[in-house]
N, C-alpha and C positions, 0 to 999 in steps of 0.2 A: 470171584467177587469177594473184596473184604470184609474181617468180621468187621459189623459195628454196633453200639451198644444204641444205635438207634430205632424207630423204624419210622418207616413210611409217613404215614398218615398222623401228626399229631394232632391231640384236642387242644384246646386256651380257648380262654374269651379275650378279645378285647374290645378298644372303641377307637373309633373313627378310622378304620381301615376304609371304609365304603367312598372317602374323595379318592377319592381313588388311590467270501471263502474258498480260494482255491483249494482242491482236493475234494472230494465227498464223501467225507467220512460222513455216513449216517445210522443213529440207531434205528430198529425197527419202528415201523409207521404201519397204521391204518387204522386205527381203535378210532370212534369215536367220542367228544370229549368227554360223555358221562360216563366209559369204560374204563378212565383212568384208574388206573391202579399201581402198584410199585415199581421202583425202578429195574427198569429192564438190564442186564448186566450187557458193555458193550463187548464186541468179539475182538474190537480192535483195542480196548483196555485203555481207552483214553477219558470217555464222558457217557456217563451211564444215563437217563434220561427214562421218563415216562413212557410208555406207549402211545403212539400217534404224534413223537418230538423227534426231531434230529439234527444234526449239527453237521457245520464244516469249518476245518479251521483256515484261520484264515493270514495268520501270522501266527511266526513261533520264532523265538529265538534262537539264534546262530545255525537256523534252517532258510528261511525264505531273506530276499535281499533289499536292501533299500535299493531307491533310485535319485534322480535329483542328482545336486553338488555330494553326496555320499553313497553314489551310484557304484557296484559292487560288493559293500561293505554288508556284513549279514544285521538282520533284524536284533535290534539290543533288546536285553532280559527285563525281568523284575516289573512285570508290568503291573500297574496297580490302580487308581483313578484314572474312567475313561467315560465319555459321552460322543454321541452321533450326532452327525447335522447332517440334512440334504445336501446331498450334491449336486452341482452345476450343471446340467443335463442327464439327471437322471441317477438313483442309486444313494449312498451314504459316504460319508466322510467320517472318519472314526478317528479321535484324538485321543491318545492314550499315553499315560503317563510314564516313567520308568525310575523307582525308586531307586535308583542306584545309589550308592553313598562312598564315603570313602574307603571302606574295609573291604568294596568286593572288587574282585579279581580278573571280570573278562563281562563280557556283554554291555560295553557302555554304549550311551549314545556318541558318536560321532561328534569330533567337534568341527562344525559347519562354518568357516568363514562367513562372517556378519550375522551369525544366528546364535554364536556363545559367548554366554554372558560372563564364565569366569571358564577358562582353561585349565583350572585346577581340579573341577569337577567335573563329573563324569553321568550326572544325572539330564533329566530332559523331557522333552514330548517325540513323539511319533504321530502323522497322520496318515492312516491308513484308507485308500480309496476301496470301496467295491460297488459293484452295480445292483441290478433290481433286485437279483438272486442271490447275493452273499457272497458273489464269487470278488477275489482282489482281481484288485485292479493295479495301482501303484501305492507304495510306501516311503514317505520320505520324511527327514528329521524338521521337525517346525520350531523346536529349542533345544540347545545344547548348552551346556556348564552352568548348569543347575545342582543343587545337591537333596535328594531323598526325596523325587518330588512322590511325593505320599497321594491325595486325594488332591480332592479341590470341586469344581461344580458348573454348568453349562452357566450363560448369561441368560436373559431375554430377546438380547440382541445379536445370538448366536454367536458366540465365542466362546471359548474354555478358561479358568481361572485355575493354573496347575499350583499346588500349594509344597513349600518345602518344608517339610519336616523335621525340621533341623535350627541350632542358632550357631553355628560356626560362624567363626571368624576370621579375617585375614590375617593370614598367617600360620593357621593352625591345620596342619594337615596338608599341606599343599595347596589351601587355599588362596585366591587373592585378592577375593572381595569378600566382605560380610553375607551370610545368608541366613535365610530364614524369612523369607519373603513368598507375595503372589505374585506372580506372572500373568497376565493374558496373551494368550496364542489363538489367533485366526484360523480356522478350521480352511478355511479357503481362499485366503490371500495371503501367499506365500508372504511377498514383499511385506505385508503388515508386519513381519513378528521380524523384520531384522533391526538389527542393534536392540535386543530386547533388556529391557528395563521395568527395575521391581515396583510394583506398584507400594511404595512406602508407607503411604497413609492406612495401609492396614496393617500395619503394624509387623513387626520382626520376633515372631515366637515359633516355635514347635508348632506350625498350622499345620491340621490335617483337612480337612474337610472347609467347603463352604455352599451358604443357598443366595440365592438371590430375588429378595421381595418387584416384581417388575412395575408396583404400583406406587413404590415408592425409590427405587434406587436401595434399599438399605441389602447389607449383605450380612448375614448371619456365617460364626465362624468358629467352627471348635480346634481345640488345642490336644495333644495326645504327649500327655506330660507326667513328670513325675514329680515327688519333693519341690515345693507341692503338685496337688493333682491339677491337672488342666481347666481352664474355664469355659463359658461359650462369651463369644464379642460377638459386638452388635456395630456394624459401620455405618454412619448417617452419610452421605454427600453431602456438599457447601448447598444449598437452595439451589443455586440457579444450575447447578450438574446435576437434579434427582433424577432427570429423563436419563443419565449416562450416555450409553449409546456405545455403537463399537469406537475403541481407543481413545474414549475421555479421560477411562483411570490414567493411563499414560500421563495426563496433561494436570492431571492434580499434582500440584502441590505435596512434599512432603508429610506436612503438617493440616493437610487440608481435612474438612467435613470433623466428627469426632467418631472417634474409636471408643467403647465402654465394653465394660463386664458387665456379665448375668447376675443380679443380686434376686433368689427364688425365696417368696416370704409362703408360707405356711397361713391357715384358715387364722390363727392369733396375729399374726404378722409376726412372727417368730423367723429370721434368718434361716434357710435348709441349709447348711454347711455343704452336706454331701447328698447329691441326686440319689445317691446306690440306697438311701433308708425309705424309698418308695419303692412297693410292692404291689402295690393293689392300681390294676387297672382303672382310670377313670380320677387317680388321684393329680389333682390341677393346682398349682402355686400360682398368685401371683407374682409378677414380676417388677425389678428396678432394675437400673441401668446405671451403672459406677463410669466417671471417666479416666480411662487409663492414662496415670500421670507423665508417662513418658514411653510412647505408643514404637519406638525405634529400643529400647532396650538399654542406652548406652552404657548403663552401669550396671541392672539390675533385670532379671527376666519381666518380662510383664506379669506374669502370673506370683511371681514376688512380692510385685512391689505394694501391691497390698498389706502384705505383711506390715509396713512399717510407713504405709501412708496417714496420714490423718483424718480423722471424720468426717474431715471436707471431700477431701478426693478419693479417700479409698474406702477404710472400714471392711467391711464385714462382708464376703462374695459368698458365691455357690460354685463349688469343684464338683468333679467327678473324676474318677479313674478312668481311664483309657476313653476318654472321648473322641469318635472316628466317623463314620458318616454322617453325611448331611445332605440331603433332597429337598428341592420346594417343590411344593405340588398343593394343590386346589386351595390356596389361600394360604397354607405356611411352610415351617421347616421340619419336617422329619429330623429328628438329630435320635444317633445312636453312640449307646455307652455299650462298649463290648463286655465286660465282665471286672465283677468286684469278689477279693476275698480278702476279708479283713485281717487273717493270719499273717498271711504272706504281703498283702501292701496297704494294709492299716486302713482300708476303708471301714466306713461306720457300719454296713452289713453287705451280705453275700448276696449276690446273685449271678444267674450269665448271658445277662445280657438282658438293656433296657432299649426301648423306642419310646423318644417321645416326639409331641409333636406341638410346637413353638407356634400360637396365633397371635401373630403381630397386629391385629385387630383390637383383639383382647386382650392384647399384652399379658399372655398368660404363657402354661409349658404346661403340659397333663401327658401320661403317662399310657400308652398308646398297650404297648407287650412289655412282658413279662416274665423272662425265662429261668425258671429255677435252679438251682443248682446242683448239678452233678443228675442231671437230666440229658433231655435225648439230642436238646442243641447247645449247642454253647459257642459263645465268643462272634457272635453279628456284629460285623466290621462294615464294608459298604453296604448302602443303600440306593433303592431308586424306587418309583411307584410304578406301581401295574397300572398301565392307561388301561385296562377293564377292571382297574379296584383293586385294592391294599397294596401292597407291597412285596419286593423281593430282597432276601437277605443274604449275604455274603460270608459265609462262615469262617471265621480264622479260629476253631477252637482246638483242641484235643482228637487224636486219632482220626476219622472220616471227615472229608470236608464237602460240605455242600452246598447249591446257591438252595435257597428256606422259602417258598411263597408261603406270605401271610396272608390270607382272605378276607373279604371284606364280614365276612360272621366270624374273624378269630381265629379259625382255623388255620391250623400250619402243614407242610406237607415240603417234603423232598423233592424238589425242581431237578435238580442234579447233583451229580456227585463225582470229584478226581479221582480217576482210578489208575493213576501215575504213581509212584514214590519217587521223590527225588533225597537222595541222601538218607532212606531207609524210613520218612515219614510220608505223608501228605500234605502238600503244599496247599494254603490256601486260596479260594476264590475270592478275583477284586475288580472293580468297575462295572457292575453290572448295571446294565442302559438299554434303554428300550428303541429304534429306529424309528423315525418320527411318524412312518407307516404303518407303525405298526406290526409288521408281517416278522420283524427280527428282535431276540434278546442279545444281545451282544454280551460276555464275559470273558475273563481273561485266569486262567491258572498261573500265581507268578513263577513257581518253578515246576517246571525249565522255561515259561515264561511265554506260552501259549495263548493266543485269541484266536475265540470260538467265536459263530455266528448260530443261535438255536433258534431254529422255526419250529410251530407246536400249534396247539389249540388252548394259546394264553387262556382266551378268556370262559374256562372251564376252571382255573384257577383262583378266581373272584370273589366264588362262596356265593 
């Protein structure tokens, strides 16, 4: 078992947690849920897990095979943003992203005749089938020549938004179209996601993450950026698209609905410059809504262009450092800031790692968790809610990597843990998603680039 300078069971308060596989590798089972206690170490060294959880994996890079038009070719790496749908007679559909970019070297997605969108890249989706029990079924590529697709976020209307993290250009790199766009991919119609095309009108940044309000079509969007730090956008549709539906973003227009930044005012109406100078749980800004002046980039990042816009159109935003998931759940957007340290990238104070939680209602943003720094978690990268209350987190921080359930009373606690090295570290945990039954946590180690299915007694996690 690795050292880590963590343990088990941690204390925190916060607020509003309460809205809530081929192979059998499993760890030991039978505890019932109030005998939870620490994580069990596994004998096969792959996923450590509570007493009464266990796991199978269920893809893994350049191990198990795609099929389809890239039938032979092994499963591509770097998996990162992933959500489940039902599948068509029974079981899940698992769409899972693959950060791949230009600087690595082996595990791409496959480029799929009528399913790649630039040939120069090597990034994409994966839809992986299994049935009632976890077990696969088929894997095949649903987008290819994508670049870094990072996170992104399910629809209402059951489709995946994969996000690239990235603003390459054509040209640059072997590129031959522009990137830095969202895609939507059909968990279950193939033919939907061919000749895929970026959905423009959300604009061309460093997207990492997004949610989707189903009440109103608006889609919430963070950025994972630097000089400067990233913002969160807010997407309206045109009126008569707010229903969307599957494959309307498709049909929008460029320049279609509006695109704005987060402008966070303080109890004075004072500008927050920087998310990371909230510390205390419970601490809620009002919000404004900036229009981004030129939502495609062509000269100037989006996150720039502020800089140098006028008090009409730009003015004064709210950044954050390392903004990366995003979940909607019981009326808004969970948005997570991984980690600030003002030393090293000039944020206004230190922390590791913020949740808050965006009520498009209230047009507000309050500060959900709270993790201190050089403490026992750091660096909560994705997110997703526990359908029995609060949340689970995805740790991309220092040394141990773990998926963090936060409970609906605050409490924190060790879900799992990578007990892999790749390249002498620990790789982090990303896309963790819940099966809409219920019965499965779905997660993904990106290196070497593993997806787990964990059955368990979730809802002993809840608090």
């Amino acid at each position: 078992m690795p050292t880590t300078r963590r343990t088990f069971l941690l204390g925190g308060a916060g607020i509003g947690l309460g809205l809530a596989l081929t192979g059998g590798v499993s760890a030991p089972a039978a505890a019932a849920p109030a005998a939870l206690g620490g994580l069990v170490p596994d004998p096969r060294k792959r996923l450590s897990l509570p007493r009464g959880f266990s796991y199978r994996i269920v893809a893994e890079a350049g191990v198990t095979e795609l099929s389809g038009a890239a039938a032979g070719e092994k499963t591509p790496g770097y998996q990162d943003g992933s959500a489940s749908f039902r599948r068509p007679g029974g079981g899940h559909v698992l769409v899972t992203n693959h950060e791949v970019n230009q600087r690595h070297t082996q595990h791409f997605v496959p480029a799929v005749p009528g399913f790649t969108y630039d040939p120069g890249c090597h990034g994409g989706t994966t839809a992986i089938h299994v049935d009632e029990r976890g077990r696969r079924v088929a894997e095949y590529v649903s987008l290819a020549g994508t670049d870094t697709n990072c996170a992104g976020g399910p629809t209402p209307w059951g489709t995946w938004l994969t996000c690239e993290e990235s603003e390459g250009r054509a040209g640059e790199d072997g590129r031959t179209k522009d990137h830095g766009y969202v895609f939507e991919v059909d968990p279950r119609r193939l033919a939907a996601n061919r000749d895929p095309r970026p959905v423009k009108a959300l604009g061309r940044f460093a997207h990492e993450a997004c949610a989707v309000d189903p009440a109103t079509g608006r889609i919430y969007l963070t950025e994972d950026a630097d000089d400067p730090f990233g913002l969160v956008y807010r997407f309206t549709p045109p009126r008569r698209y707010r229903g969307l539906g599957s494959g309307v973003l498709g049909k929008l227009g460029d320049e279609a609905g509006r695109l704005q930044a987060m402008r966070a005012l303080d109890r004075r109406g004072r500008v927050v410059r920087d998310l990371a100078v909230a510390r205390r749980p419970g601490t809620t800004y009002r919000l404004e809504w900036v229009d981004v002046p030129d939502r495609d980039a062509a000269r100037v990042s989006t996150r720039k262009q502020f800089r140098h816009a006028g008090s009409r159109t730009g003015g004064a935003v709210t950044r954050s450092h390392k903004l990366e998931g995003a979940w909607w759940s019981r009326g808004g957007a969970y948005l997570v800031a991984s980690f600030a340290k003002p030393v090293e990238d000039g944020s206004a104070a230190a922390h590791e790692g913020q949740v808050w939680f965006l009520d498009p209602r209230r047009n507000t943003i309050s500060l959900v968790l709270w993790f201190a720094p050089r403490k026992r978690i750091d660096g909560p990268d994705n997110i997703t809610a526990n359908p029995f209350g609060g949340v689970i987190l995805a740790e991309d921080g220092a040394g141990a990597q773990h998926l963090v359930a936060a409970a609906a009373d605050g409490s924190r606690m060790f879900l799992a843990r990578n007990e892999v090295r790749s390249g002498g570290e620990y790789s982090e945990f990303t896309g963790p998603n819940f099966s809409s039954d219920r019965k499965f946590l779905f997660a993904n180690v990106q290196t070497p680039g593993t997806v787990f299915a964990i059955r368990g007694p979730f809802g002993a996690l809840s608090g």
